[in-house]
C-alpha positions as CSV (number, residue, x, y, z in Angstrom):
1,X,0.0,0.0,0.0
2,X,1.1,3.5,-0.8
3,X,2.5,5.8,1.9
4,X,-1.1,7.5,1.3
5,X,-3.8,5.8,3.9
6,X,-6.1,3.8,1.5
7,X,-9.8,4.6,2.5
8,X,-12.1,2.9,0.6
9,X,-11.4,-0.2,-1.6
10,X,-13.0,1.2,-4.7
11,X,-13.8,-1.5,-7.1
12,X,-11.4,-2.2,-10.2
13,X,-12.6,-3.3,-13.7
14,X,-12.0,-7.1,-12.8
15,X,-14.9,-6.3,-10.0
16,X,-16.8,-4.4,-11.8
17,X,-19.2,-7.0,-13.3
18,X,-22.9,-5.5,-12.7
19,X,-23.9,-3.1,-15.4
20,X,-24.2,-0.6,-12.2
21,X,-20.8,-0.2,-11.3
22,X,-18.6,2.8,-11.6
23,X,-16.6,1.8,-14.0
24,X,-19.5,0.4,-16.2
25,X,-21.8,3.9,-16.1
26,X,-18.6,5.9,-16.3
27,X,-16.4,3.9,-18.6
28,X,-13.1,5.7,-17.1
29,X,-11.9,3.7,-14.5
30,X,-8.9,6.1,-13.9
31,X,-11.4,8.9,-12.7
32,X,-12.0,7.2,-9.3
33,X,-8.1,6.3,-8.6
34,X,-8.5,9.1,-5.9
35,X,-12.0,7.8,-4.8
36,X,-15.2,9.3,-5.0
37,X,-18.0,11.3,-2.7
38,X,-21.2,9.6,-1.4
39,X,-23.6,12.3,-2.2
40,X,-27.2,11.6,-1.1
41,X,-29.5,12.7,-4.0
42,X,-32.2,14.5,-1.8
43,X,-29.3,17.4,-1.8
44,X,-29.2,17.8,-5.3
45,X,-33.1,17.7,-5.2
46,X,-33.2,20.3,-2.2
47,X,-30.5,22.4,-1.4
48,X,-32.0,25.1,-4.2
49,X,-35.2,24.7,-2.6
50,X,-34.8,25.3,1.5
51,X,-36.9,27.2,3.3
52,X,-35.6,29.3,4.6
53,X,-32.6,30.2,3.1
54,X,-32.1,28.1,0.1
55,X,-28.1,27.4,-1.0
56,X,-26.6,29.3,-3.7
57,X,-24.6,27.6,-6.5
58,X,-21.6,28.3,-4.9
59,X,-22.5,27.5,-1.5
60,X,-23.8,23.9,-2.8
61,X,-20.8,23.2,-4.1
62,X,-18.8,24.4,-1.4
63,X,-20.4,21.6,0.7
64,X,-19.4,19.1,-1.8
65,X,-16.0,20.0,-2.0
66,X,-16.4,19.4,2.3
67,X,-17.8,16.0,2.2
68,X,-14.7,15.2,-0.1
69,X,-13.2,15.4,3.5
70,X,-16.3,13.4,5.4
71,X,-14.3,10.1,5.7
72,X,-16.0,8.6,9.0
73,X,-18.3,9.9,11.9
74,X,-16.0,13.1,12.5
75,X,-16.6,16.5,11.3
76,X,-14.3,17.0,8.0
77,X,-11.5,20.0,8.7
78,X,-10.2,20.8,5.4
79,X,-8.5,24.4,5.2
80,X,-9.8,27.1,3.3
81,X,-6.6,27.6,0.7
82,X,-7.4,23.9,0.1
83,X,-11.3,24.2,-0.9
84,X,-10.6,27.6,-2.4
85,X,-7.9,26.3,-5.0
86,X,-10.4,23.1,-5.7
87,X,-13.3,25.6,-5.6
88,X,-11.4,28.1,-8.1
89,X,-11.8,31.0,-5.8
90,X,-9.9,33.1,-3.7
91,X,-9.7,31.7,0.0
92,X,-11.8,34.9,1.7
93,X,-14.8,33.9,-0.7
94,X,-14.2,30.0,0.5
95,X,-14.6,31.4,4.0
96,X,-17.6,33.7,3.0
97,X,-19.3,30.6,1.9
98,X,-18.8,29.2,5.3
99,X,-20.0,32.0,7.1
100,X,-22.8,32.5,4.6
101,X,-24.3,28.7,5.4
102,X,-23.3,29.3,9.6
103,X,-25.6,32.7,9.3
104,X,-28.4,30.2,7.5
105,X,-27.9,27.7,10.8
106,X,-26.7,25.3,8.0
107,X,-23.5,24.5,9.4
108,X,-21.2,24.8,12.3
109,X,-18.0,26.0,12.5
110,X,-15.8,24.5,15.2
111,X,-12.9,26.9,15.2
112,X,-9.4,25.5,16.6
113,X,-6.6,27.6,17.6
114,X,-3.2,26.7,15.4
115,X,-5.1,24.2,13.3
116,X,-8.1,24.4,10.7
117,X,-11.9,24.4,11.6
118,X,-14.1,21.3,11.7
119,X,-17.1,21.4,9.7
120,X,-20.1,20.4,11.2
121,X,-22.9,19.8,8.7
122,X,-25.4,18.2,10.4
123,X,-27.9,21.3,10.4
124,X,-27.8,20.9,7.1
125,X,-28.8,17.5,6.4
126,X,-31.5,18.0,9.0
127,X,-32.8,20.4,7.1
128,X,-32.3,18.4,3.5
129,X,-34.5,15.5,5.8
130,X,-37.0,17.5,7.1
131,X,-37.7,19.6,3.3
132,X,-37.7,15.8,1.7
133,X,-40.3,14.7,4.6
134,X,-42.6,17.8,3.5
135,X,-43.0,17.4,-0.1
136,X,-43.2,13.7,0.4
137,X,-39.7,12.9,-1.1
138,X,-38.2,11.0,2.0
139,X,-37.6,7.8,1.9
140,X,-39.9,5.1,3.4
141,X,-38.5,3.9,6.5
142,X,-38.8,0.6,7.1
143,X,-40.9,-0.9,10.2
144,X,-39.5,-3.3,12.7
145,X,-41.3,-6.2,14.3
């Protein structure tokens, strides 16, 4: 293994036999050699749509350029000269969009002295559940017993 930590074991071409994998709908295997983002769908369907601050373009994708960083149960901490060169902006607009989606209640900022923030989105995907519960776009939960 590299001297980079291997996260997720994404699956090669000799895996990939169901005409759903990756490298099937995507035909470029090489595009996932860094990995890839679970994205749930009901924030592409919503995020536009909040009440009652919807996300601007920019702020949308600033989130996905965060939960690049989501690897487990802890908050992602990227720093904001490393969104802002992904992002193609200037690092004061990357931390705009941060404090644009704290002002919203959308996110949390958990500042840290001599290292970068944590990210805390939970407020946001609260809010992604409880918009997809009111126009009847969440998904059916499944009962017990």
């Amino acid at each position: 293994m590299s001297a980079q930590k291997k996260i997720v074991d994404f699956p090669t071409a000799e895996k990939a036999t169901s005409k759903h994998a990756f490298v099937k709908r995507w035909k470029h295997a090489d595009l996932f050699k860094k990995g890839y983002v679970p994205l749930p769908v009901l924030f592409l369907h919503h995020y536009a749509d909040l009440k009652p601050f919807p996300l601007t373009s920019g702020e949308a994708l600033f989130v996905l350029h965060l939960m690049e960083f989501k690897w487990d149960e802890e908050n992602p901490f990227p720093g904001y000269k490393t969104l802002a060169k992904r992002m193609g902006i200037s690092p004061k607009m990357a931390r705009r969009h941060a404090q644009s989606l704290e002002q919203k209640h959308y996110l949390n900022r958990v500042i840290r002295i001599a290292q970068t923030n944590r990210f805390d989105l939970t407020p946001l995907f609260d809010a992604l559940l409880k918009a997809s519960v009111q126009d009847g776009s969440a998904p059916k939960m499944k009962r017990s017993g």
